[in-house]
N, C-alpha and C positions, 0 to 999 in steps of 0.2 A: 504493500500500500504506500510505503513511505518512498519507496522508488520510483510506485507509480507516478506520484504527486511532484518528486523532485523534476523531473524530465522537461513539462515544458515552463519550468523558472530558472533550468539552465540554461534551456534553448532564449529566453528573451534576456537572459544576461549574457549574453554572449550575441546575441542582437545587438543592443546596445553598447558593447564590446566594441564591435566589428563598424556600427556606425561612429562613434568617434573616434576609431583609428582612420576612416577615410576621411573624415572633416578635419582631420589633424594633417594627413596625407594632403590633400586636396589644398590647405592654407600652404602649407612647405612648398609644394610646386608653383602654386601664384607668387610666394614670395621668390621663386628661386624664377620666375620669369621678369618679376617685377627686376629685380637684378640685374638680370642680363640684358631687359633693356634699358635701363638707367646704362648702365657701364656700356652702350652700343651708341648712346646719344653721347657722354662724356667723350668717349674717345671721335667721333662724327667732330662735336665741336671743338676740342682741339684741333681735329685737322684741318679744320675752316679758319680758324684763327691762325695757323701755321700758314697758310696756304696765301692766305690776307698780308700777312705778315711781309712773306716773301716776296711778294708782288708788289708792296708798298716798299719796301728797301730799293733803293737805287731807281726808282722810278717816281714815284711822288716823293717821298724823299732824298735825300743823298744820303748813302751808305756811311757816310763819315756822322749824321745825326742819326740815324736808324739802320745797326748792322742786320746782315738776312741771318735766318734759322744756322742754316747751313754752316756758318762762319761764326757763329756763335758757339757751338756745339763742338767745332775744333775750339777754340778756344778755351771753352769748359773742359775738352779731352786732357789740351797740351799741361794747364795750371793743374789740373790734378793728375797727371803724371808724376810732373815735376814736384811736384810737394807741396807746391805754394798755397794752391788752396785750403789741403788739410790744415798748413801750418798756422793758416790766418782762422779758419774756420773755427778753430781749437777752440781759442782764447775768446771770438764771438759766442760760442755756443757754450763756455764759463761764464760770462758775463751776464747770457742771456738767462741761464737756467739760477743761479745765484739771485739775479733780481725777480725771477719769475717765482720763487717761491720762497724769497724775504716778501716782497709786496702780496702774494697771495695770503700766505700765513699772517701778515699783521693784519691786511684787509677783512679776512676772517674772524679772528681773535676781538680784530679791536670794536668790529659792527656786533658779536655776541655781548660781549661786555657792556657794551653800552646799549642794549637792548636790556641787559637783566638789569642794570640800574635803573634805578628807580627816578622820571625824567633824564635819564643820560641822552635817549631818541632825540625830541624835539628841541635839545640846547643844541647839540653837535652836527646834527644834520645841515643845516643853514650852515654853520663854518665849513664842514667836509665841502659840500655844493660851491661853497666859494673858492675854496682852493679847489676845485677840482676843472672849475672857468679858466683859472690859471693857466696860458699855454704852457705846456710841460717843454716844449724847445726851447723857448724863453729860459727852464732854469738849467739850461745846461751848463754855461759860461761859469754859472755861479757855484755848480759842483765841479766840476775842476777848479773854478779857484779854492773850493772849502776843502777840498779832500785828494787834488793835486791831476797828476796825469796817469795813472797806474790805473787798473783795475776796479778799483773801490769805485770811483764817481761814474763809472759805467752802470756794475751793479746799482748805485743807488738810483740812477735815472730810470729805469728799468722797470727796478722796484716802484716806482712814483707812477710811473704809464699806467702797474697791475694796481695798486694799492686800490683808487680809488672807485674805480669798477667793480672789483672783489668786494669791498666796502660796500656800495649802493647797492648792489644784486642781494648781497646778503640781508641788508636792513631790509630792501623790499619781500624776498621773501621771507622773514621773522616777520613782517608788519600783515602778510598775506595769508598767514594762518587763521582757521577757524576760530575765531571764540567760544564757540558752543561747544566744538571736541575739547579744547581746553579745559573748560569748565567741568564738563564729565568725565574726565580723569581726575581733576582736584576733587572732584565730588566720591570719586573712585578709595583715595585716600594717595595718590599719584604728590610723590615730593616734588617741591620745583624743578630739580636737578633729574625727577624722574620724566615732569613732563615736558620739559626742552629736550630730553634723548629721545623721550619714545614717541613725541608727538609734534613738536615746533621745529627739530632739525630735520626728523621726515620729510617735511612740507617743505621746508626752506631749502632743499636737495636740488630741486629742478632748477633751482632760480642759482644756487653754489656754483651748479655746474655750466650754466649759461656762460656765467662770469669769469668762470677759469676759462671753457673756449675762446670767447670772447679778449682774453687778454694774450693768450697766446701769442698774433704777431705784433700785439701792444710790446713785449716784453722785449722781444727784437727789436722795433723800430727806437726804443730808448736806448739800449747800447751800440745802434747803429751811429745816432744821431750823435752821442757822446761820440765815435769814433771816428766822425767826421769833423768833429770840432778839433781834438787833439787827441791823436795817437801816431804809434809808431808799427801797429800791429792788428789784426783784425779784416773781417772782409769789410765794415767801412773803409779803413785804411784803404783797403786792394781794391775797391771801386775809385775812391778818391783821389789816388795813384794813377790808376788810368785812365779817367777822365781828364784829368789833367795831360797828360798825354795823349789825346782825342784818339784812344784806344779802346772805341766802341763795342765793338766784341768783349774784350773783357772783363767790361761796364757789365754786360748782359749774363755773361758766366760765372760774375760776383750774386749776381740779382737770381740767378739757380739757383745758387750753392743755398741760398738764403733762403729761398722758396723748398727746396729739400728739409731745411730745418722746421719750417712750421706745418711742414708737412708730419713731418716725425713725429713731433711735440703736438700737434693733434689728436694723432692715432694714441698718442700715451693718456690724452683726455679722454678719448672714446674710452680705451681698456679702464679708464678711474669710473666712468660715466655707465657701463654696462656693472660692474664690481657695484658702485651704489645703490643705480635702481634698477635692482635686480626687478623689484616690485610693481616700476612702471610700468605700462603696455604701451604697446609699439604704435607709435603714429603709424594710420594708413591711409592713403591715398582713397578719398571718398569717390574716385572717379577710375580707380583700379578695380 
């Protein structure tokens, strides 16, 4: 009897077994189409851009204001043969990753802090916002004169590009959490310390990680700028160098090397970005 009965509550478990492994099935292949043709359009439009590119060098332009693909790409070859680019690249991508996470870590730290104080928000926001109008080229001159021509005033420029983006992303999402789930955790018997972990940094996660994207080639363009004001070393430097030298190509091979770097330091955002919200769902395309 008991056999009898089990049979057809195996057969509809394993129904519904079988239909959410094809709707699981079924999401994987759209996603894995949705893929290949994103990455069929990406690569389409770089070669339209290559193609434009090429066609504008030496023809609407002159080659000595705008070098082609072609002459670019040897020139990108020959500097990293020769060394020169890793050499300059190094001490760029020291500078860049040291300010990218002095200015993320305080930009963080310091927007927590002053959200659990008690009015810290609405005194400091209006001063951050002010110095954040501040052109940041403008204090370049002024770190190197404070902290010389070494290293240091690179990183700190750097750090000032991420700082205050980190900063506002975070206040806005600590400012954009729920009240109501707050509340019913404190009502839960949830300590403050418990519900900033388990409730207000959750929320404030999307908005973290916008901010660290987002500063990404900010962190670059401060130690570029610094290395174009004064230095001896650096792919500022190695631009600045041959610019001056109407060494077009290798203007354009310094301006890779660079784009390979925020390229890197993206994909280390993404890997931080999947690691935190594991618990997000995936943006989808409403017209896929």
């Amino acid at each position: 009897m008991v056999d009898r009965l089990a049979g057809p509550r195996d057969s509809e478990v394993w129904y519904e077994a079988a239909m959410r492994q094809r709707a699981t099935d079924e999401v994987l292949r759209h996603e894995r189409r949705v893929t290949r043709t994103v990455g069929f359009w990406q690569v389409a439009v770089l070669l339209l851009l290559l193609i434009a590119w090429w066609g504008a060098s030496g023809r609407l332009l002159d080659k000595l204001f705008l070098s082609d693909p072609i002459s670019v790409a040897g020139a990108f070859w020959r500097i990293l043969v020769d060394g020169s680019l890793w050499y300059h690249l190094r001490y760029t991508l020291i500078e860049t990753l040291l300010g990218y996470g002095l200015g993320a870590t305080t930009g963080l730290v310091g927007a927590v802090v002053t959200w659990l104080v008690p009015g810290g928000e609405p005194v400091l926001r209006p001063l951050v916002l002010l110095a954040y109008a501040t052109p940041k080229i403008a204090l370049a001159p002024l770190m190197i004169l404070w902290f010389g021509i070494g290293v240091l005033p690179k990183v700190v420029l750097a750090a000032t590009f991420v700082f205050f983006i980190v900063f506002l992303n975070t206040a806005a999402g600590l400012a954009a959490v729920n009240p109501g789930l707050v509340n019913v955790v404190r009502v839960m018997g949830g300590s403050p310390i418990g519900v900033f972990r388990k409730v207000m940094l959750p929320s404030a996660l999307p908005f973290i990680v916008a901010g660290l994207r987002i500063t990404v080639p900010a962190a670059l363009i401060g130690a570029i700028v610094a290395e174009f004001i004064s230095s001896n070393r650096g792919v500022g430097y190695l631009i600045n160098a041959a610019s001056a030298r109407y060494r077009t190509a290798d203007v354009f091979a310094g301006i890779v090397g660079l784009l390979i770097v925020v390229l890197l330091m993206n994909a280390g955002v993404s890997v931080l970005e999947r690691s935190w919200l594991r618990w997000a769902p995936r943006t989808r395309n409403p017209l896929g």
